[in-house]
N, C-alpha and C positions, 0 to 999 in steps of 0.2 A: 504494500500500500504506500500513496506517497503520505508526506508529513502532514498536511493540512486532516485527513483521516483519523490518522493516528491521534494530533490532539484530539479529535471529535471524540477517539473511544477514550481519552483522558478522562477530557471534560464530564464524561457520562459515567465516570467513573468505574469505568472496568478496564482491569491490569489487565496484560494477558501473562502467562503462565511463564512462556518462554518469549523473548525478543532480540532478535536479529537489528543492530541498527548498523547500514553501512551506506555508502558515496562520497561526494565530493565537498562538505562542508562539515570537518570537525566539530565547529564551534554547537552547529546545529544538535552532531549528535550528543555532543557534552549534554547541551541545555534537556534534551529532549530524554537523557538518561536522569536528572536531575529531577526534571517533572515527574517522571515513574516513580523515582525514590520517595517523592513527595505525595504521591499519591496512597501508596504502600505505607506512609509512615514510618520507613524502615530504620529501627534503633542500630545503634556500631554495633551493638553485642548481635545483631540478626544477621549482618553481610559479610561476609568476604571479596575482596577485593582481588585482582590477577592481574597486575600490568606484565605486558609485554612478554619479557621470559621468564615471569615468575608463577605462566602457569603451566600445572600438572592434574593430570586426566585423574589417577589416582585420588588426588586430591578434591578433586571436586566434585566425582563422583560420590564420595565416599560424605561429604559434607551434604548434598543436595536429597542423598538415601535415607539421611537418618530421620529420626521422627521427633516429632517435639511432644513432653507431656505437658507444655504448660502455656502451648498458643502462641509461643515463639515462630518468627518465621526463616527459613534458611534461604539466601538472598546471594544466591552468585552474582558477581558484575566481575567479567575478565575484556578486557580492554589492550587490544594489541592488534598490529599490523603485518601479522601472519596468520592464516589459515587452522580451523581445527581442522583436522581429520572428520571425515564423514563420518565414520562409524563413531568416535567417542561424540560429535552433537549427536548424531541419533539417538545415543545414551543417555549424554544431560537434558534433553528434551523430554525424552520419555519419562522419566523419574519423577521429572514436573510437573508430568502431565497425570500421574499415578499418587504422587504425593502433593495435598490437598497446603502443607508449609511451604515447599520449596519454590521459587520463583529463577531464573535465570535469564540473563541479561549478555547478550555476546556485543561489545562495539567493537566494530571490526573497521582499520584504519587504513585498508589497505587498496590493491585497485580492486575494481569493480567486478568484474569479469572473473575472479577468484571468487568472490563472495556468492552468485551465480548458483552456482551448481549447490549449494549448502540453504537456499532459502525452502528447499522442498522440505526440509525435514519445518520448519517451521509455519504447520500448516494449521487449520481448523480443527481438524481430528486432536491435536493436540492441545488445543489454545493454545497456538502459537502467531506471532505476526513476523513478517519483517517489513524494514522500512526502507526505503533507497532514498538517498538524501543528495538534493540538487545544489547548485550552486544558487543560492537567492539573487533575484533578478534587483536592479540597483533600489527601485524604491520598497523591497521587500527587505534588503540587507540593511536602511535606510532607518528604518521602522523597526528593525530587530533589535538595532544599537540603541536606539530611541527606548525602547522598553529596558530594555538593559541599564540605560543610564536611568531612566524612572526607580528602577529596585532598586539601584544601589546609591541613588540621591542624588547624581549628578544633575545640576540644569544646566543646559549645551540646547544651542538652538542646530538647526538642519542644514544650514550651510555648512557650519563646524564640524559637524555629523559627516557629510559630504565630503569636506577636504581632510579630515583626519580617512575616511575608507580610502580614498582616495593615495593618498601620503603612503597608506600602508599596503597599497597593489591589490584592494578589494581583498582584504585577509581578514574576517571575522574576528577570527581571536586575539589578530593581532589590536585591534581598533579597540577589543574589550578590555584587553589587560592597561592601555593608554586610558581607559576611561577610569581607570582605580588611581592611576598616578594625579588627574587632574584632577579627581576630588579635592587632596592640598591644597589646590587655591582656594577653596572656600569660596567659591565666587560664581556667579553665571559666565559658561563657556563660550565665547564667538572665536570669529575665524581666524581675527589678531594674535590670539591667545594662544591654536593652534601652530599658526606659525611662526609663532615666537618661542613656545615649551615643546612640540614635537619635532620640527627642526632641530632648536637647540641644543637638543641630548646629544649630536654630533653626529646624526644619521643624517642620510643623505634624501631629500624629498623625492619619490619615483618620478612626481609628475617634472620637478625641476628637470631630471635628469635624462628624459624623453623629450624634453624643451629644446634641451641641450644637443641634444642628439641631433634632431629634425633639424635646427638651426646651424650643422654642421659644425661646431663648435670641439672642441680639446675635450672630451669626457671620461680619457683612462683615469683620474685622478676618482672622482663621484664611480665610476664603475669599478674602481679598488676599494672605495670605502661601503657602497653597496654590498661587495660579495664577502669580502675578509673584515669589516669592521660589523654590519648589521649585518650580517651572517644570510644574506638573502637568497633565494637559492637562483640557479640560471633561468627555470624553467619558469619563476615568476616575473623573472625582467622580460624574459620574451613573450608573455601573456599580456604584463601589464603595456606593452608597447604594442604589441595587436589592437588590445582597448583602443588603445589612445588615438593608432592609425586608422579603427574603425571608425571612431567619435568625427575625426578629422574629416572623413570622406562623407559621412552622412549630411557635418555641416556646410561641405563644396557643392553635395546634390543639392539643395536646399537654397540652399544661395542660387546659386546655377537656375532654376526652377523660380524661386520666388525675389530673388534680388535683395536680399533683406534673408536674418537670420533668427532666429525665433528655437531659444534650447528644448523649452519645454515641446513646441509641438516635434522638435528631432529627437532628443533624448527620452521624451514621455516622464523628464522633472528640468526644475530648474535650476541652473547654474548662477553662482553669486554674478552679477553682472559683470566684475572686471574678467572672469575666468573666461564667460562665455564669448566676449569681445576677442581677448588673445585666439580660442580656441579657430573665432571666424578666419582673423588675419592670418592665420596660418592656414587653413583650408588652403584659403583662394591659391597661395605660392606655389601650391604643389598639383598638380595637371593629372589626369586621369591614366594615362600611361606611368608615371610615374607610381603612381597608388597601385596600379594593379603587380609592376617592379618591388613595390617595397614587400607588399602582399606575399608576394612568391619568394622572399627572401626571408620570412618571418616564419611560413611554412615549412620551408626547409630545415630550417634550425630549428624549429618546433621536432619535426620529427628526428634528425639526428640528436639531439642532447637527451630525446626519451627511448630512441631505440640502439643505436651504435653504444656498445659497452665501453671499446678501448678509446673513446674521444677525450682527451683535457678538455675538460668542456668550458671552466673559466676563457681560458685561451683561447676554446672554438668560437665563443658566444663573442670574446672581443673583434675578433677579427672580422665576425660575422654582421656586425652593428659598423664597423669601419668600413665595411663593402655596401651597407646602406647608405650611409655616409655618401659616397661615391655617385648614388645615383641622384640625390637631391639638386 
C-alpha cells in the first residue's frame, strides 16, 4: 500500500501485526515507524531494537515466540539496509500472526527491487502490510517539514522551509535535524536567518554551487568542501543539478510560450521573489540544444556512478561537471 493508506489504517486505529516499510525516503519511514510505536503504546521494556548488523534470526525468533502472562507486548523493530532471508521473514511473520503479543516491524533501507520479492510474505492472511515509500513531491516535503517544525516548536515560515530543502539537495532528514539546531535562536525562522546559520556552519549551499556551475565559474574549491567537508554523496550532487537543470528548462518553456515568468503556475508553489527572478535570467542564456546537451551528460553520470563499480567516482563526477562546463 502507499503511505497516504497506511496512515488511514493509523488513524482508524489498527496496527497491523507485521510491517514491511521500504523506498526512497528514510525520513518518511522513520516518522511513519514512530506513529506505529505511538499507536501500540509501546513501553522500552516491550521492544527490541536491530540496527543494521546487530540482527540475529535466533534472536528474534526466539523473542517474538515467547508469551506474555501479564499483557506485555513483544515488539520487534530491526532496521537495516540489507535483506532478511525469505525463509526467516516467513518465520517472524508467522509467529505474529499466531501470537496475539508479538508485533514486528522490518524498515528496510535498502534498494527497492531487493525489498520486492519479500513483500508477499506480508500479506492479509497474516495481518500483514507493507508500504513503499516515495520521494515527496516539493509541496508535500514542504508541508512534512512544516509539521515537523509545528511538534517540535519551531516557527519558520515557507520560504525558509523552501531554501533550507533546498540548501540541503531535497534531503528530509537532513532539513529535520537543521530544524533542532534552529530552535536556539528562540526566535521566528525567515530566509535571512537560513542563510546566514545554515550556510555559516561552513557547508557549502547546493543551490550556490549549481549557480556556480551553470555560470561556468572555478567550482573544485565548493565541490571539495561539498564531498570531503559535508560529506555529500556524488549521486546527490548529480540529482540535485538535474533538479535544478529541470526547474531551468521549465522556466525557458514558459517564458518562451508566455513572455513573462510566473513560478507558481511552472513549479505548482512559489519561489521567494528574488530566487525566482535569478532562476528566469538564467533560463533564457541557455538554448534548447544546449539543455537537451546538459540533459545527456547528467544521464550518463547518473548511470555510471550507480552502476560501474571500479569508477573514482569523486574524480568521475568532477571531470564530468567540467565537460558540462564546456558546453554552456
Amino acid at each position: 500500500m502507499y503511505r497516504r493508506e497506511f496512515e488511514g489504517l493509523l488513524k482508524a486505529q489498527k496496527a497491523p501485526k507485521s510491517t514491511l516499510l521500504y523506498g526512497a525516503c528514510a525520513y518518511q519511514n522513520n516518522v511513519l515507524t514512530q506513529q506505529l510505536l505511538a499507536l501500540l503504546k509501546a513501553g522500552s521494556d516491550e521492544k527490541v531494537m536491530m540496527y543494521f548488523d546487530e540482527y540475529n534470526f535466533t534472536s528474534a525468533k526466539n523473542f517474538l515466540a515467547q508469551s506474555s502472562l501479564f499483557g506485555d507486548r513483544n515488539i520487534l523493530i530491526v532496521k537495516t539496509d540489507k535483506t532478511i532471508p525469505s525463509k526467516e521473514i516467513e518465520t517472524l511473520v508467522g509467529l505474529c500472526a499466531k501470537n496475539d503479543s508479538s508485533y514486528f516491524i522490518y524498515q528496510y533501507f535498502g534498494e527497492d527491487k531487493k525489498a520486492t520479492p519479500l513483500t508477499k510474505f506480508f500479506d492479509k492472511q497474516n495481518d500483514g502490510v507493507f508500504v513503499r515509500l516515495f520521494k515527496a513531491d516539493f509541496n508535500e516535503a514542504i508541508q512534512l517539514l512544516q509539521n515537523h517544525a509545528n511538534a517540535v516548536g519551531l516557527s519558520i515560515d515557507r520560504y525558509a522551509l523552501q531554501q533550507l530543502y533546498m540548501i540541503h539537495a531535497e534531503d528530509l532528514s537532513l532539513c529535520v535535524n537543521e530544524c533542532e539546531k534552529l530552535l536556539v535562536l528562540n526566535k521566528e525562522i525567515g530566509i535571512n536567518d537560513i542563510n546566514t546559520h545554515v550556510y555559516g556552519l561552513g557547508s557549502v549551499s547546493m543551490d550556490t554551487f549549481i549557480t556556480k556551475l551553470l555560470e561556468k565559474k572555478d567550482i573544485k574549491e565548493e565541490f571539495e568542501r561539498l564531498v570531503e567537508g559535508d560529506g555529500v554523496e556524488e549521486i546527490r550532487i548529480i540529482n540535485a543539478i538535474q533538479g535544478h537543470v529541470t526547474q531551468l528548462f521549465l522556466f525557458h518553456a514558459y517564458i518562451k510560450l508566455y513572455g513573462a515568468f510566473d513560478a507558481k503556475a511552472i513549479l505548482g508553489y512559489p519561489l521567494p521573489p528574488q530566487l525566482a527572478a535569478q532562476r528566469s535570467q538564467h533560463s533564457i542564456k541557455i538554448d534548447l540544444a544546449t539543455y537537451h546537451q546538459l540533459t545527456n551528460i547528467l544521464i550518463d553520470a547518473e548511470y555510471r556512478l550507480k552502476k560501474i563499480g571500479n569508477v573514482e567516482k569523486t574524480s568521475y563526477l568532477l571531470s564530468s561537471l567540467i565537460k558540462l562546463q564546456s558546453y554552456l
